[in-house]
N, C-alpha and C positions, 0 to 999 in steps of 0.2 A: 752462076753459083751464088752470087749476093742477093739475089731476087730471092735464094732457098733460105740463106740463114737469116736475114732480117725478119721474116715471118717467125722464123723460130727463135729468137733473140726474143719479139714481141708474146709471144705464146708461154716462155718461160717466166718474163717477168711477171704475165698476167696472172699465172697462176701462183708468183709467188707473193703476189698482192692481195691475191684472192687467202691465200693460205696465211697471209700477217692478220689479216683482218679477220679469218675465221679464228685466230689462234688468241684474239683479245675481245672474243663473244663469250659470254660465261653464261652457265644455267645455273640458278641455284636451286637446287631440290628442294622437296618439300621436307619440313623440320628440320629444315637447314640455316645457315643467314651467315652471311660473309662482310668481315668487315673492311673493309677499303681505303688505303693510305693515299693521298697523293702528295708526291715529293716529303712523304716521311712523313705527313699529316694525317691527321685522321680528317677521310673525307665523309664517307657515307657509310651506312648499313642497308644492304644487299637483302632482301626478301626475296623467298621463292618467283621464280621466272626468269626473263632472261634482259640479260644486262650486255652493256658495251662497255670493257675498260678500254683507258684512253694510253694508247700505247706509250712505254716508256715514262710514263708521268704517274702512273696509277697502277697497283701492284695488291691482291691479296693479303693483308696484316694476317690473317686470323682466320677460319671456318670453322663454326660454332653447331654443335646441336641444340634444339633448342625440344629434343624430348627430354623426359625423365628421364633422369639415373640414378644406378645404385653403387653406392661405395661401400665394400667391406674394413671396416680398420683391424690391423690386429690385436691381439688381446691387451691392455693397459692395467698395469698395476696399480689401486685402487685403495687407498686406507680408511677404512669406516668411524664413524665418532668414537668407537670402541674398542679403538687399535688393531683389528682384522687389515690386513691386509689381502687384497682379492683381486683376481684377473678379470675384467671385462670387456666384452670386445662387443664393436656397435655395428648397427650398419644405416647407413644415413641414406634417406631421400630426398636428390634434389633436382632443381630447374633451373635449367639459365635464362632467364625474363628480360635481360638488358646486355648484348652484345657489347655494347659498346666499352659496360662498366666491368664487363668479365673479361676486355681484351687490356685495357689500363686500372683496372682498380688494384688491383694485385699483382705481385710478380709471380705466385705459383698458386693457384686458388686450393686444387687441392690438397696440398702440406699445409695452405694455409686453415681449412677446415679439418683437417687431421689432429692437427694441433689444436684450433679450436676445441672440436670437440674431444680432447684427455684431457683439456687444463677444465671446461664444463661439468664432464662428469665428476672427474676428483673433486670440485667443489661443492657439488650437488651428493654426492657418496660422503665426502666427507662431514656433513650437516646432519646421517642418520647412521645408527646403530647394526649389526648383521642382521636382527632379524628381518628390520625394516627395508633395509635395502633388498632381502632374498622376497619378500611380501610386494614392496610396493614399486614393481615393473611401469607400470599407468602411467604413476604418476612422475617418476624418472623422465620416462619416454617425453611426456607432455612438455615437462620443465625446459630437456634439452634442446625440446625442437622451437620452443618459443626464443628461449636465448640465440642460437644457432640461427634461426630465423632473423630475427635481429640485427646480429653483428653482420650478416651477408649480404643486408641489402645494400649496402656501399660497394659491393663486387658481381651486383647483378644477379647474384643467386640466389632463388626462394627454398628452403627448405621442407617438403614436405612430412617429411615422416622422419622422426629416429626410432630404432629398436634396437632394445637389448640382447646380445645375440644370446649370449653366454656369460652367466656367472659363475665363476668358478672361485669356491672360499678353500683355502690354507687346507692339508692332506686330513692334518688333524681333526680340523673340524668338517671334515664331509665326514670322518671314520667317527665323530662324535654322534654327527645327524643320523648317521643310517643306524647307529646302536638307538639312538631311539626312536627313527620310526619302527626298527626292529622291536623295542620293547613294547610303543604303541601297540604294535600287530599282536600280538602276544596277548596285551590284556586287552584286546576285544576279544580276540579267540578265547581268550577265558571266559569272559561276562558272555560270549555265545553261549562256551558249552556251560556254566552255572544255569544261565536262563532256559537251557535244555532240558539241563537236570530239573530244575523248579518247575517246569511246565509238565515235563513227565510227571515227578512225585504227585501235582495235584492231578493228575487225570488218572495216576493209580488210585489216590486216597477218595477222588469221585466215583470212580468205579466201585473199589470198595462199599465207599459209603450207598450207593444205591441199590449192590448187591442185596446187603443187610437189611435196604428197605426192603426190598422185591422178597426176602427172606421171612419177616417180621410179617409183614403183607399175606403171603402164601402159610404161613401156619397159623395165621390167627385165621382165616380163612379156612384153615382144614378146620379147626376147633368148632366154627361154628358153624359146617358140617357135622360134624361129627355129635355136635349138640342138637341138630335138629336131629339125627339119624336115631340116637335116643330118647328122644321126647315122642316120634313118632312112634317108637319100641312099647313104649309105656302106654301111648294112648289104645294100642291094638292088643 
């Protein structure tokens, strides 16, 4: 009977040897990257392939993307050099380029770019007047993502892109805006139809007028028929 379980005493541990060691083999996918503690240290950063943590000593801090991404913020109340106040909401593009600085530069990256970028815009909104701000999207966008860029490289994070999603100005003045691009619409429709009118009136008065040629034309022309038809009269 000892002869049976000794082999299986042997065969269990092996395999549970086999399975501790498979169990601290790690793959790290592609546009991926893991950062790696030992004994509560930051030891390494993990690139795509395959790694051996050292059991018990070495532990996963952190697993990072390292594609783009997009963050929606929602809408922030916004006051213009002109005392408008207005709702705008962004959405921000970024990349994580430094694992290591995204896993200790900050304690929450994203409230910390959230917040970033409302305390940017308000200052950036706050420097131009409504019209300027509903006109000039570019050059916002430009402003924020160069500041935004900036402040984040201490967290590992590049900023690509920000957009303006949505401006939205005070009830009053959206019901101001549309009464004039409503009145806009209006007097082009007019200067349409005047230039209607005006283009018709002269192509009546050239009508007209060539009539009266074609008229003046054809009876001075019967005349001097009518002059020869008598002269011929006389000479027979």
């Amino acid at each position: 009977m000892d002869y049976i379980i000794v082999p299986i005493i042997w065969i269990v541990l092996i395999v549970l040897l086999i399975a501790f060691i498979a169990s601290n083999i790690v793959i790290v996918p592609q546009a991926k990257a893991y950062v790696i503690e030992r004994l509560g240290t930051y030891r390494d950063t993990w690139s795509t392939g395959l790694h051996f943590k050292v059991p018990l000593f070495e532990r996963i801090a952190r697993k990072v993307t390292l594609k783009e991404q997009v963050v929606d913020f929602p809408p922030q109340p916004v006051i213009t050099k002109d005392n408008v106040t207005m709702q705008i909401d962004t959405v921000v593009y970024f990349q994580i380029t430094d694992p290591k600085l995204f896993a200790y530069g900050i304690e929450s990256p994203m409230a910390a770019i959230e917040n970033l970028t409302a305390t940017t815009l308000r200052n950036i909104i706050g420097d131009l007047e409504l019209d300027q701000t509903l006109t000039s999207r570019d050059i916002i966008n430009t402003k924020m993502r160069s500041i935004l860029d900036e402040a984040t490289d201490d967290w590992g994070i590049k900023v690509n892109r920000v957009e303006l999603k949505n401006i939205i100005p005070p009830a009053a003045i959206q019901e101001s805006m549309e009464k004039q691009m409503k009145a806009e619409r209006e007097r082009r429709e007019s200067i349409l139809v005047a230039e209607g009118k005006k283009q018709s009136a002269i192509l009546v008065a050239e009508g007209e007028k060539e009539a009266t040629v074609l008229a003046a034309e054809a009876n001075r022309l019967a005349k001097i028929k009518e002059a020869e038809g008598e002269a011929e009269a006389l000479l027979t």
